[in-house]
NUMI-865376 format. One line per 4 residues: number of its first residue (from 1); their letters; for each residue x negated, y negated, z of C-alpha. Coordinates in steps of 0.1 Angstrom, whole numbers, padded with zeros to 4 digits. Last residue first. Example, Ala and Ser with C-alpha at 12.3 -4.5 7.8 and 13.67 -1.06 7.14 Angstrom:
# residues 2
2) sa) -0137/0011/0071  -0123/0045/0078
This chain:
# residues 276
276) xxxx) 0314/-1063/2084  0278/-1076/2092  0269/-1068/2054  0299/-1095/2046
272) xxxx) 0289/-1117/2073  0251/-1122/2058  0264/-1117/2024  0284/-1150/2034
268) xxxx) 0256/-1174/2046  0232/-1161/2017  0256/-1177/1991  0261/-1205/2011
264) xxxx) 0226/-1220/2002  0228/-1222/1968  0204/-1240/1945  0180/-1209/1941
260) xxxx) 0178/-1215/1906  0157/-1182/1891  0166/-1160/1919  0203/-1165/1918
256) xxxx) 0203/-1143/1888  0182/-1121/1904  0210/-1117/1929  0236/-1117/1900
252) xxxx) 0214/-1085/1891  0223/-1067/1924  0252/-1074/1925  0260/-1057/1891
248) xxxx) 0240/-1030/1901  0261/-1024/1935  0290/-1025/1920  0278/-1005/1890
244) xxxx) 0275/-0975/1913  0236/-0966/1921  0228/-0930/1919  0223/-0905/1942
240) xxxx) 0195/-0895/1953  0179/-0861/1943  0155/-0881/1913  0139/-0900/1943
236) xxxx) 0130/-0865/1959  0108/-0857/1927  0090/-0890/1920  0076/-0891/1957
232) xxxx) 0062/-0857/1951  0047/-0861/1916  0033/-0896/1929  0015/-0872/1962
228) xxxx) 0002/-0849/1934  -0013/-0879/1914  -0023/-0894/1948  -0044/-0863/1950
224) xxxx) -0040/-0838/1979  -0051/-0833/2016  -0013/-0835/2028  -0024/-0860/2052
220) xxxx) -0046/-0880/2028  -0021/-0879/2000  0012/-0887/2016  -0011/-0924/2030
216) xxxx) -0022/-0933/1991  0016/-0924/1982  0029/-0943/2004  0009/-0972/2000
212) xxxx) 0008/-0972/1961  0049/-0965/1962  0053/-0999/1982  0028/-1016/1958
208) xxxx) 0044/-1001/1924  0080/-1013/1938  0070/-1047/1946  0051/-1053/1912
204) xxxx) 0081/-1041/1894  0104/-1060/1915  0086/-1092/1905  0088/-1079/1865
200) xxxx) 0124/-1069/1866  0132/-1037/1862  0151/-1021/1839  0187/-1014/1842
196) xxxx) 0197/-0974/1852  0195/-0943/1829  0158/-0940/1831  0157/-0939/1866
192) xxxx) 0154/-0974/1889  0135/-0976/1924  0138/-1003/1943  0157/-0994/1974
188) xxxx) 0136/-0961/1971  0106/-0974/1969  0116/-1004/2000  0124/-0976/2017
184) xxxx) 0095/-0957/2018  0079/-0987/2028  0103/-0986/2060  0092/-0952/2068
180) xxxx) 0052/-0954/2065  0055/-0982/2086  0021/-1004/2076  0043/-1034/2083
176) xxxx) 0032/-1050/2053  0052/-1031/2030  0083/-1043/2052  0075/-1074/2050
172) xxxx) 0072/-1079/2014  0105/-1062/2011  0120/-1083/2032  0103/-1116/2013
168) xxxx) 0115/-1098/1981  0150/-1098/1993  0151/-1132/2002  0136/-1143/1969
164) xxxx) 0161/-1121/1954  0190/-1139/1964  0213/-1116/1987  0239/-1091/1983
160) xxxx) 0214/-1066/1998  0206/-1032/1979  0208/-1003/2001  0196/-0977/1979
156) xxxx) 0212/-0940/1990  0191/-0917/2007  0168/-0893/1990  0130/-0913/1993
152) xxxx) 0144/-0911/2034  0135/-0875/2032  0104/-0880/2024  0096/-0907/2050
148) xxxx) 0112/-0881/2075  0085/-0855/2059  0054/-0883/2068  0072/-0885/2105
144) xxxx) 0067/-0851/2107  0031/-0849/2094  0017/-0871/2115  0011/-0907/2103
140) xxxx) -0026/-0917/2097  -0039/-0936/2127  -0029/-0974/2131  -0044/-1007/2128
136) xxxx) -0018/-1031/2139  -0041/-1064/2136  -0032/-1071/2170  -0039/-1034/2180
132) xxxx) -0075/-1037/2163  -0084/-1069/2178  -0110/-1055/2202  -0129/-1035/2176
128) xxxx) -0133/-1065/2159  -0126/-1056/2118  -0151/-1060/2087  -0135/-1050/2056
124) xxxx) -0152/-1033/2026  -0134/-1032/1990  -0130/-1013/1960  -0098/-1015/1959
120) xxxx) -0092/-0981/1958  -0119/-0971/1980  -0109/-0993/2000  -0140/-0991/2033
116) xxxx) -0132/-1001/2076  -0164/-1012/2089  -0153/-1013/2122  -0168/-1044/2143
112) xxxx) -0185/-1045/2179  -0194/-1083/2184  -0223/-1097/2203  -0222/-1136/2211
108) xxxx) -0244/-1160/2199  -0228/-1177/2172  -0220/-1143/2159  -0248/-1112/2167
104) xxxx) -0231/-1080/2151  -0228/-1043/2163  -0215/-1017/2144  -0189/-0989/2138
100) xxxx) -0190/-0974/2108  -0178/-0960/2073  -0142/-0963/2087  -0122/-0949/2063
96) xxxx) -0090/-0968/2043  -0052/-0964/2044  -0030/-0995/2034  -0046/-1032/2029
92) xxxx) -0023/-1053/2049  -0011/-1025/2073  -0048/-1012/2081  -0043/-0971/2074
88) xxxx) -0069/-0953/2092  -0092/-0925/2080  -0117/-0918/2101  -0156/-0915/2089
84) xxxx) -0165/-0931/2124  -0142/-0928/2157  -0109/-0944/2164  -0091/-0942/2196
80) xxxx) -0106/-0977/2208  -0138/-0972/2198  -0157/-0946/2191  -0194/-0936/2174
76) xxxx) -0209/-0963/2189  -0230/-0941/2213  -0248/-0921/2189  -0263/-0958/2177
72) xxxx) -0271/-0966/2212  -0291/-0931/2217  -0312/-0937/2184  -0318/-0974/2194
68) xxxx) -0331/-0956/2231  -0357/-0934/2216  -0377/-0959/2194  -0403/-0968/2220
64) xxxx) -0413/-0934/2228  -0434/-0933/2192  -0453/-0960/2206  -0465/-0947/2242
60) xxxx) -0477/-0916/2220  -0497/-0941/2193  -0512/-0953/2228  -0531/-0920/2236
56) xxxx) -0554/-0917/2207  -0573/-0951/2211  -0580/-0938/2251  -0593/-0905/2240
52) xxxx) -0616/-0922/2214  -0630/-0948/2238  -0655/-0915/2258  -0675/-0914/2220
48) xxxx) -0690/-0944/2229  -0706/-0938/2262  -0733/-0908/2245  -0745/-0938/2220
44) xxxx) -0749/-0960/2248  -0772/-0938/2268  -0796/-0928/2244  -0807/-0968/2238
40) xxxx) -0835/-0966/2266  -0856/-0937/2258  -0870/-0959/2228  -0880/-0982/2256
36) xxxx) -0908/-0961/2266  -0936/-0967/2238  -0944/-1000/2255  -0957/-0983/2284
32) xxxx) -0988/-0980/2261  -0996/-1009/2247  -1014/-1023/2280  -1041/-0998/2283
28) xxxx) -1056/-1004/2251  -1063/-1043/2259  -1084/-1033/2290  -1117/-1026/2268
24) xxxx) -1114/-1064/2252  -1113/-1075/2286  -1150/-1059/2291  -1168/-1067/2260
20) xxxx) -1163/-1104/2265  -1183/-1103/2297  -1212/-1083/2282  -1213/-1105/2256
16) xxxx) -1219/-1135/2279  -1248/-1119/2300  -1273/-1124/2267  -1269/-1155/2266
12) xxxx) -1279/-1159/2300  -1309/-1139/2300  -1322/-1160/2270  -1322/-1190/2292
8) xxxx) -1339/-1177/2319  -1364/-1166/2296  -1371/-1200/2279  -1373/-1218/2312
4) xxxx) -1404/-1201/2324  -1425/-1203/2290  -1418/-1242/2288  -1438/-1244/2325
């Protein structure tokens, strides 16, 4: 009986290995589809280079962009009759060029403005293209009107039998009027050759303003220096004829007056007497 269960049992044992033997023989089999995924990842690397097209193309949409500033800034080139790199002659501040014209954002509101330049005074004035004809902005005088102005340098002086601080208010005025005719006259009502009284100093400054404007605006239309356009002015003002001593001696008790101003009937009766 012990003999006939030992076998059995050794049979059994024996059975086991086989059993192990035969998974381990399917393992093999298993790793090799894994070896396909490396196809897999070809396919991205061939998309990417299709995005470069695209990145190129929008540097083109922004180079487009800038076009209409360019066209806006061609378009401000005139305004109102005057265009850029003009000269103009602005009656406070005599002839200058317009560098520009611009735009500017004030308290909200877009303003066209000429950027008007003094060379001479070394100063830049901003002006709205709308209020040009009240300021009285004006284009350089033709060359007719600039011999009439010449000619008027040879007249006789028309002194006033008025206080001085009358006179210099007209004179004053008539600077600022940016009439190249009526400054020349306020150059030749003041003028004084070497023969006649010195000036005084307030009809010094007068006289070298009304001769600066004249000669600044002579210059630009005759293309020449204000030296030249001096030389000029100088010459017809030696052809007029000279003050009588009447009128010199009036003319100091007017600068006389000047210094007191205390009498009020004094300009009542030159009015009537020039009237007569």
């Amino acid at each position: 009986m012990p003999n006939k269960t030992a076998k059995p049992a050794a049979k059994a044992t024996v059975a086991k290995p086989a059993a192990a033997k035969a998974p381990a023989a399917k393992a093999p089999a298993v790793k090799a589809p894994a070896a396909k995924p490396v196809v897999a990842p070809k396919a991205p690397v061939a998309a990417a280079p299709a995005k470069a097209p695209a990145a190129a193309a929008k540097p083109a949409v922004k180079a487009a962009a800038p076009a209409p500033k360019i066209e806006e800034k061609k378009v401000v080139t005139q305004r109102q009759g005057f265009k850029a790199n003009e000269f103009v002659v602005y009656p406070a501040h005599g002839v200058g060029q317009i560098l520009a014209i611009e735009e500017q954002e004030i308290a909200g509101a877009k303003l066209e403005l000429f950027v008007i330049n003094f060379i001479k005074d070394k100063m830049t004035l901003r002006v709205p293209t709308a209020k040009v004809a009240n300021v009285g902005m004006r284009k350089l005088s033709e060359p007719a009107l600039v011999k009439k102005a010449l000619e008027t340098l040879k007249g006789r002086a028309r002194v006033k039998r008025t206080m001085w601080s009358r006179r210099a208010q007209e004179y004053e005025a008539k600077i600022n009027s940016g009439d190249i005719v009526a400054i020349a006259e306020v150059v030749r009502d003041l003028y004084r050759s070497d023969s006649q009284p010195e000036q005084s100093y307030s009809e010094r400054q007068l006289y070298e303003a009304a001769l600066d404007r004249l000669s600044r605006e002579i210059a630009v239309v005759q293309h020449s220096t204000e030296t030249e356009a001096v030389k000029e002015i100088e010459a017809q003002l030696a052809k007029s004829p000279r003050r009588n001593a009447k009128a010199e001696a009036a003319e100091g008790e007017g600068e006389a007056d000047a210094e007191g101003e205390t009498d009020e009937t004094d300009g009542d009766t030159t009015v009537a007497d020039e009237a007569a």
